[in-house]
C-alpha positions, 0 to 999 in steps of 0.5 A: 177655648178656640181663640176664632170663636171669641172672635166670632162671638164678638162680631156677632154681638158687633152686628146686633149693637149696630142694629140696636138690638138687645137680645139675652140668653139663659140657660138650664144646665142640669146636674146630678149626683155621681152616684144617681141611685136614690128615687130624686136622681131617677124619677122624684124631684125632691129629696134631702140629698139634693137639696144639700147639693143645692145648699152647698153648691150655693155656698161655693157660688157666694164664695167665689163670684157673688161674695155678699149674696143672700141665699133663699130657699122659695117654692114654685110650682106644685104639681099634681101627685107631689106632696109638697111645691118643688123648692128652689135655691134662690141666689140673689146678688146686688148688681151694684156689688153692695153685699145684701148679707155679708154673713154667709157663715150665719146660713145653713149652707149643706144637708146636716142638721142645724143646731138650734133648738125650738125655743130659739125661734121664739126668742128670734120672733120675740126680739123681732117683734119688739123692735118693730113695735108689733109684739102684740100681733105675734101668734104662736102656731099649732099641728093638728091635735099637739098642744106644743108650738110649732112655730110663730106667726107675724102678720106684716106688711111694708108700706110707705117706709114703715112695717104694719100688721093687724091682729088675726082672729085666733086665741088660745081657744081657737089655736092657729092651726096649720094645715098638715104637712111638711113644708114651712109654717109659712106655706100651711097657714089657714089663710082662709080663716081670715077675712077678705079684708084682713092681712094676708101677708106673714113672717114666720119663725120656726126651728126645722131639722135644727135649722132657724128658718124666716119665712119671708112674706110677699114684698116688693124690692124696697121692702124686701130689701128693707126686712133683710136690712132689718134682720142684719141688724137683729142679728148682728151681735147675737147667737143666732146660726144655721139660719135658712130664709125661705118664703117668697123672692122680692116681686120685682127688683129690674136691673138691680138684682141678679138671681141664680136658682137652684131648683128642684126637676125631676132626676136632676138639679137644674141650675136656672142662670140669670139672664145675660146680655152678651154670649160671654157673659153667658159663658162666664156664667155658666162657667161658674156653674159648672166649677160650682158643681164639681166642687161639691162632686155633681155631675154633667153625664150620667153612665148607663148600666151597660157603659153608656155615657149619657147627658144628665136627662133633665135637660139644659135649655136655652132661653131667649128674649130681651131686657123688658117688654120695650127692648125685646127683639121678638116683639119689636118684630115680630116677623122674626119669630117666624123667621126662627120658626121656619129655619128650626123646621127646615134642619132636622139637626136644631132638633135632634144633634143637641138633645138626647138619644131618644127623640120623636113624638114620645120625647120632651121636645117634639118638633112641630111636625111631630105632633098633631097631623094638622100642626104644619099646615095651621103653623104654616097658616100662622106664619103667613098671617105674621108676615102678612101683618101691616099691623104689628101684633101685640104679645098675647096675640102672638101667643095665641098664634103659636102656643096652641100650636106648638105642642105635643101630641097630646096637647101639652105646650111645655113639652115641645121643641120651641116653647112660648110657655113664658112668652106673653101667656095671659093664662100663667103667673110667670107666663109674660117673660118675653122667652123664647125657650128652645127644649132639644138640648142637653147636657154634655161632658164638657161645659165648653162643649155647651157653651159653642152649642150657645154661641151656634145658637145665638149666631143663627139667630143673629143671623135671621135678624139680618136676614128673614128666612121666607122659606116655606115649611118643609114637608120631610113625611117618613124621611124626617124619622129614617134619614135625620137619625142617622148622623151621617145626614145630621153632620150634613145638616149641620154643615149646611148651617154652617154655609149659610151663616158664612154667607150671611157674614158669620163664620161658624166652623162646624169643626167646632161643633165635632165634640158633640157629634162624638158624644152624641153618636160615638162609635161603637165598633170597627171591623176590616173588611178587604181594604177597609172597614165598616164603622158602627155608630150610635144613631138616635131612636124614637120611643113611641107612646103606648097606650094610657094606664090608670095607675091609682088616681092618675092616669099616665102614658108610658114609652116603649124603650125596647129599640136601638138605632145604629148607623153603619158606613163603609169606608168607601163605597168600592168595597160593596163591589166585592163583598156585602154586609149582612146583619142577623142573616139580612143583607144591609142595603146601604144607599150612597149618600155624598160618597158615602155608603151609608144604612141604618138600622134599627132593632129591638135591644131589649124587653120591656113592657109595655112594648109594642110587637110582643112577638119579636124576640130580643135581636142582640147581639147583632152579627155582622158579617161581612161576606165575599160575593164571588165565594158567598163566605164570611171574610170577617164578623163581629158581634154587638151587644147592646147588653151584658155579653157575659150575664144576664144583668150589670152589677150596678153602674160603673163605678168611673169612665174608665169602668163605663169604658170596659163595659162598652168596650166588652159589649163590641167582640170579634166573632171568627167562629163565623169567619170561613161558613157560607151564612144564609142570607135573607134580601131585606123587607123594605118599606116605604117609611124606611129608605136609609135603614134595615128594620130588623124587627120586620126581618122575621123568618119562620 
């Protein structure tokens, strides 16, 4: 990595030290398999595959950076329509550097079976037990209608030092019997049995797949700590292997514990970093992640049928917010949070340069002027009454000052551009984090690449807490969607970031950031033209929300995904004094924009249903021509395929890049049977929405 970056790292964590200002940062980097073809690399979040990804990928951290750290497997959140709580592989390290369990070659670390049979998980439960003092409180577990154990339970709790249980009302009249499923004994007892006043916290020992899982109960960090300590020395000189914990994370450990998860998200694994103080130690740390994963062979980009390299898609957000409630920098000012507000609104390239090609509306980080028509305004309205404040707000108010106001279309507060889901939100479990999560980010091919875009990041953000940004919001209408596609205007933007963050002490090179640009909107072909050529770039496209479907007992809705946007410039602006381009037969109405002769355009690639405009035919391939305005001939053509020029389907992904290179280099084609014929030519139909790029799928003719 550039040398000058470290350097300006390191001054922007000089400027937030003098200024006593503690801000942490983390991150989601995402990662999917080299082959993503099962339903947990598409659409699902869970399947084996990826949890012994996860397992083995966990091994390697321990290995190489955390040696004596305890591997976990806990559940978060259930959602409607899955038939278990998503898992997460939990890493928990001891700051101190203390191994919490040195015996990793005990775990089950990868997705084979286990070699225990069911009596071990008695005969572990039984040795338990008896050293606690606490075997006449074990019960044995039952499925629905099976006489065999399935496993064992211990009521248990941790109190002043000491290990207590209490009997359950369940005998071999009235089994205890789980609930039906496939998760852990731990997750399906029948709590509800119980009385209110009677222990509701167990241990659990079952054998599953081979594996000897030890469901821990909810316990605080003494505790937690303690049951670990207690099973090290059960364990120590016995048979017992192929160990899986699971259950439930210590409650609360603050600055002793460091937790790297694992967790299962839909088409992807996401790794959860634990939070850092400094950029470098976020860059450390992600660091190891990315070595960790392509170690046991997962992946930062996903290849498209058609030769497309793309980010993963599940997203790789950043987090920020501070140690505790006391030191974090958003509640001890609030102001700045508008500060952050009002910078993000005002450049388009926060939004859309760092996330996927597919933006807008329909996306899963909508700005906040793209989502209800009264969101602006009421944001606007919120900002004032912050900075009017005399009085600092307490964190739930500031909740409902901007989580109701940052969201979706339809309401929805996770998925938005700036999300305060895991700020002070009295209404979730784990919603008072204190975190600032930014969603428009996604994965790309170098982890480096990722680790600039946080330091970028991370430089804006030093730099509105040496200055406030008091600029109003800025009302961008139909120019948000038609210039701010175009990377033309994004590299702009970006520069224009760039001039300010140099002004305000922070010299941020854009060059730096010129991998993402390449990656995000890379070139998809070239033609000469006279003395030059015109370039043709992959712009960014927004898929709009169709209608709502009833599918079973859901009701969802779906995007069109039939459009493409690209973005073409001429080398300079003198050649569109002697010849123009047109595309499909539509003349390009190029606008020059800083010198440069700029126009998008936007077609329809391919059919889908739903879709909007079913009368409009598939528009690719795209022909360009580029024509002489004295003769009115073709001088040169090309055509772009969005799809496969030579079938009607790929055969499967690319195996490799240098496959996935073939395929798109194949989709780009000279077309000299056009060179030399006077095209008809059609003036393109403008429209007010639409200043900077040619619609084609307007252009029809009859």
């Amino acid at each position: 990595m550039n040398p000058e970056i470290h350097t300006l790292a390191s001054e922007v964590e000089s400027f937030l030290k003098s200024k006593d200002i503690s801000l942490t940062m983390g991150g989601e980097p995402t990662f999917i398999s080299a082959k993503p073809e099962t339903p947990e690399w598409a659409t699902a979040a869970m399947g084996e595959e990826k949890l012994g990804y996860a397992r083995r990928m966990t091994a390697k951290l321990i290995a190489d950076v955390y040696p004596g750290a305890l591997s976990m497997q806990v559940f978060g959140k259930w959602y409607p329509g899955e038939p278990l709580p998503r898992w997460n592989c939990m890493l928990l390290h001891r700051l101190s550097g203390e191994p919490l369990w040195p015996e990793t070659d005990r775990l089950l670390l990868d997705d084979v079976d286990g070699r225990n049979q069911p009596k071990v998980a008695e005969k572990l439960m039984a040795t338990v037990a008896e050293k606690l003092g606490l075997s006449k409180y074990v019960l044995p577990t039952f499925e629905e209608g099976k006489a065999k154990a399935t496993g064992w339970v211990l009521p248990l709790e941790y109190e002043d030092g000491k290990w207590t249980s209490e009997k359950w009302p369940f005998t071999a009249k009235k089994p205890l019997t789980l609930f039906s499923g496939d998760s852990p004994v731990g997750l399906r007892l029948p709590l509800g049995d119980l009385k209110e006043d009677v222990m509701r916290t167990a241990l659990t020992v079952e054998v599953r797949h081979g594996a000897l899982e030890v469901f821990v109960p909810p316990l605080d960090w003494v505790g937690f700590q303690a049951l670990i300590e207690f099973f090290r020395e059960t364990i120590g000189s016995s048979k017992f292997n192929d160990l899986v914990f699971c259950g439930y994370a210590p409650k609360a450990a603050g600055d002793e514990l460091l937790k790297y998860g694992l967790a299962a998200d839909p088409g992807v694994l996401e790794v959860n970093l634990p939070p850092a103080a400094t950029w470098a130690e976020y860059d450390a740390v992600l660091g190891h992640s990315a070595d960790a994963a392509q170690s046991v062979g997962l992946k930062l980009t996903k290849l498209q049928l058609n030769g497309a390299i793309h980010g993963t898609g599940g997203g790789a957000h950043l987090a920020f917010g501070g140690p505790s409630k006391k030191e974090n920098p958003f509640l001890q000012e609030p102001k700045r949070i508008v500060s952050l507000l009002r910078y993000w609104q005002q450049h388009p390239a926060l939004s859309y340069l760092f996330t996927g090609q597919y933006v807008g509306p329909g996306s899963q980080a909508p700005r906040v002027d793209e989502g209800p028509s009264h969101g602006l305004y009421e944001l606007e309205v919120a900002c004032e009454g912050i900075q009017g404040s005399t009085v600092r707000p307490d964190g739930e108010l500031l909740d409902q000052f901007y989580r109701n106001l940052l969201t979706d279309s339809s309401g929805n507060t996770h998925r938005t551009e700036i999300c305060f889901d895991k700020f002070c939100n009295p209404s979730a479990p784990n919603g008072k984090w204190g975190i600032i999560e930014l969603r428009a980010f996604e994965t790309f091919p170098k982890i480096e690449t990722m680790s600039v875009i946080a330091l970028f990041i991370r430089t804006i953000l030093a730099r509105l807490f040496k200055a406030p940004f008091t600029e109003p919001l800025r009302r961008f209408g139909p120019l948000l969607h038609d210039r701010y596609f175009l990377p033309a205007f994004l590299a702009e933007d970006v520069a224009a970031i760039c001039a300010d963050l140099k002004e305000h002490g922070f010299d941020f090179d854009p060059e730096w950031l010129a991998p993402v640009l390449d990656f995000r909107c890379p070139s998809v072909g070239q033609f000469k033209v006279a003395d030059g050529f015109v370039d043709v770039r992959q712009a960014f496209e927004s898929f709009p929300l169709m209608a709502e479907e009833s599918q079973g007992a859901s009701t969802v809705r779906v995007v069109d995904n039939s459009s493409d946007r690209l973005q073409l410039t001429l080398s300079s602006a003198e050649l569109a004094e002697s010849g123009s381009l047109i595309v499909n037969g539509v003349e390009a109405p190029f606008e020059c924009v800083d010198g440069q002769m700029i126009c998008g355009v936007r077609y329809k690639c391919a059919s889908a249903y739903p879709a909007l405009h079913p009368h409009v035919p598939i528009q690719s391939p795209l022909e360009f021509e580029w024509v002489c305005k004295e003769t009115g001939k073709t001088l040169s053509a090309a055509r772009y395929y969005f799809w496969n020029p030579f079938a009607s389907i790929y055969d499967g992904r690319p195996e490799d890049a240098d496959a996935a290179k073939q395929r798109r280099s194949e989709r780009w084609q000279a077309a000299d049977d056009l060179v030399g014929r006077k095209p008809q030519r059609f003036a393109p139909k403008r429209s007010p929405e639409f200043k900077h790029t040619l619609d084609l799928r307007r252009q029809l003719r009859g």
